[in-house]
MILO-199607 format. One record per residue: residue in three letters; x, y, z of N, C-alpha, C in turn. Coordinates in steps of 0.02 Angstrom, whole numbers, padded with zeros to 5 digits, always signed. Each point is the difference from the previous one (the first is absolute). Layout:
AlaXYZXYZXYZ/...
This chain:
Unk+02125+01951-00645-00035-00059-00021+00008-00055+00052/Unk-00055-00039+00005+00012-00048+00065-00009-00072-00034/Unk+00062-00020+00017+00025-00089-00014-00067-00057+00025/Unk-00009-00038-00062-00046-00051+00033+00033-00067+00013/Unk+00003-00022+00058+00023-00040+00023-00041-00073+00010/Unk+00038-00048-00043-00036-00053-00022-00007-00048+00084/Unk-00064-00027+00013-00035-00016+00054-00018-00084+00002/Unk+00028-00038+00049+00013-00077-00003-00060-00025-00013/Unk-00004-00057-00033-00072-00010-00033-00046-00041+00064/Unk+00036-00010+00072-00047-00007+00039-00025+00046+00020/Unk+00035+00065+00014-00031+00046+00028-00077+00008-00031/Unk+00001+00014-00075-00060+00008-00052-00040-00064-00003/Unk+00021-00055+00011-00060-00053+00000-00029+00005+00091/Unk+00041+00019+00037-00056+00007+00054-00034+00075+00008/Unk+00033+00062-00049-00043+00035-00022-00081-00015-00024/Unk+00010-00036-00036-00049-00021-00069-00054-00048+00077/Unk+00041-00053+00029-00069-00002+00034-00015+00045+00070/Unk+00016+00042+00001-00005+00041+00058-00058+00060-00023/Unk+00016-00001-00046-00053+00053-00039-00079-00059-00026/Unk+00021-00066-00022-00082-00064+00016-00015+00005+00054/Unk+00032-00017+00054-00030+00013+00059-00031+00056+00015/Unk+00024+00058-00034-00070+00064+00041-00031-00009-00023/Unk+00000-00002-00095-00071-00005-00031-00055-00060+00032/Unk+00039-00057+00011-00059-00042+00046-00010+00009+00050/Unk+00021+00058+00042-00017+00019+00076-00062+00050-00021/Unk+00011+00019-00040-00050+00084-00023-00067-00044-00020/Unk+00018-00059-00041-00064-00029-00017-00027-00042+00039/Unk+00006-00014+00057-00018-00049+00041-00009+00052+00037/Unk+00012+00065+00034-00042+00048+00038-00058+00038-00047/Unk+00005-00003-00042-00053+00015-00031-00064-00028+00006/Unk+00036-00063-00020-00077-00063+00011-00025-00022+00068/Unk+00033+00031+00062+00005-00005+00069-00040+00055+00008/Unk+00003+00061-00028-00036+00050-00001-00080-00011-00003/Unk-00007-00021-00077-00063-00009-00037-00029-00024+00068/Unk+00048-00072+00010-00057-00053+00056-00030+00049+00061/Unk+00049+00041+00022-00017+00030+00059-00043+00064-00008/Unk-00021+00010-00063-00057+00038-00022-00055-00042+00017/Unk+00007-00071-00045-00063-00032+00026-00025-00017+00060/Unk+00053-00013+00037-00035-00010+00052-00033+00059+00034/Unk+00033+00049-00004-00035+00057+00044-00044+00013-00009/Unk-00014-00005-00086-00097+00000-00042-00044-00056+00043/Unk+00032-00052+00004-00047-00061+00033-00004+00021+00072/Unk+00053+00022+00065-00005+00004+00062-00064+00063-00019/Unk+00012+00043-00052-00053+00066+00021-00072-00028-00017/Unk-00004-00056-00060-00062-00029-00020-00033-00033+00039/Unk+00046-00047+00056-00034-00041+00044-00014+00027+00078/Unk+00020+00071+00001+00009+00055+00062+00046-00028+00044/Unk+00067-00053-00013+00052-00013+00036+00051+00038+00018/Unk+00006+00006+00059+00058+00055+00031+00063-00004-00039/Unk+00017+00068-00011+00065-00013-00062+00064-00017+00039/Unk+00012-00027+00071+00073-00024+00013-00061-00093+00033/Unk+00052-00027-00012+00032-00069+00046+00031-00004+00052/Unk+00014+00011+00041+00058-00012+00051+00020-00063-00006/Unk-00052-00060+00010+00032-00078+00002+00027+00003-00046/Unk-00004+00017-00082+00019-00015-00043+00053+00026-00014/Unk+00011+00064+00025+00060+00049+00006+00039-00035+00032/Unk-00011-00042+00058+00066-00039+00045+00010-00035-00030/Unk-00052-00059-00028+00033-00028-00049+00039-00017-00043/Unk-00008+00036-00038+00025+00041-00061+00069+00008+00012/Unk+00039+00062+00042+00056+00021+00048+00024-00069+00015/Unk-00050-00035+00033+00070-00087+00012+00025-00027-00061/Unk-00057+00012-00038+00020-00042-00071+00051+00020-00031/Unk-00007+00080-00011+00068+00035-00035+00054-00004+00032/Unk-00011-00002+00064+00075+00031+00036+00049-00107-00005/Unk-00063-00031-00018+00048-00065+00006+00029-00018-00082/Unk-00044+00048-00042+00023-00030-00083+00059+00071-00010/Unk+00022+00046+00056+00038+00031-00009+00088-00059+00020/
């Protein structure tokens, strides 16, 4: 039989939000998803090349500075 060993109640409250945080990571790539469906419907609707480059560099400065 295996002993359950009672677990400090910080450990489990930063459990508890460690496990909110994925669920709002999962739902916020989700809806990151959807968008990037749309756009690809609109780049194919308006016959726009499906990459950016400017926007791609862009983009890359932006993240790499809100990292």
């Amino acid at each position: 039989m295996t002993e359950t060993i009672a677990l400090p109640e910080e450990l489990l409250a930063l459990r508890a939000s460690l496990d909110n945080l994925d669920a709002s990571i999962i739902s916020i790539l989700a809806e990151r998803l959807k968008m990037t469906r749309r756009v690809g419907q609109l780049k194919a609707q308006y016959r726009l090349p499906a990459t950016d480059a400017a926007r791609e560099g862009s983009q890359m400065v932006r993240l790499r500075r809100l990292a």
